[in-house]
N, C-alpha and C positions, 0 to 999 in steps of 0.2 A: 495484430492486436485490435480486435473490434472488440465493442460491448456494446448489446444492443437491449434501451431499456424493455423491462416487461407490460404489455398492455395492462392499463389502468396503474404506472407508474409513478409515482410520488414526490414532493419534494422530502418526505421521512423515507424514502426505501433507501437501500444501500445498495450500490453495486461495487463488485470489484472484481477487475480485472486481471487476468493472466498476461504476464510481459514477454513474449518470449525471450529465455536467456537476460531478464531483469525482473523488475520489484514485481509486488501486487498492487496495482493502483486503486484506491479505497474510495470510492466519493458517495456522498450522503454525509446526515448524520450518525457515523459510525462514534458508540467510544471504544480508547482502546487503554489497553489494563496492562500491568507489568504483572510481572510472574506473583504480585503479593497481592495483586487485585486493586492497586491504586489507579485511578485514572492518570494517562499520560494528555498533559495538556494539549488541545492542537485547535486553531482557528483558522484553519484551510479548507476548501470545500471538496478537494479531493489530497488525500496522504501518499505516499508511494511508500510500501512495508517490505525493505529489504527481505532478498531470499538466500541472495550469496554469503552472507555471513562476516563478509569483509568490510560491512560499512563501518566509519567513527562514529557514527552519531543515531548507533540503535536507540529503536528499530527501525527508524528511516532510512530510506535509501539515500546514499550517496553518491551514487553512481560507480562506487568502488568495481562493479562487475564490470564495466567495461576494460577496465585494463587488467583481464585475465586475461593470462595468455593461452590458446586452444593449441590441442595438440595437431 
């Protein structure tokens, strides 16, 4: 899991990151919207945005993905 910023990087750009087998870690000034277009409140400088589907507390990651069980 790297992420490496782009030259001439920001404190406005967003990057985000691929977890292998977890979230997408979000950091910047990202907003982020519910299926109805509301902003979801968040004062973090990086988010993690569940992928497994198994989190309580969409669409944050809970870390519910680790205790899948793999075949």
């Amino acid at each position: 899991m790297n992420s490496i910023p782009s030259a001439g990087a920001d404190e406005s750009d967003v990057t985000i990151t691929v977890c292998p087998d977890g979230p997408l870690l979000v950091r910047g000034a990202a907003r982020i919207l519910d299926s109805e277009g509301n902003s979801i409140g968040n004062d973090r400088a990086t988010v993690a945005l569940c992928r497994c589907g198994r989190t309580s507390i969409a669409p944050f990651c809970d870390s519910s993905h680790k205790k899948r069980r793999r075949p």
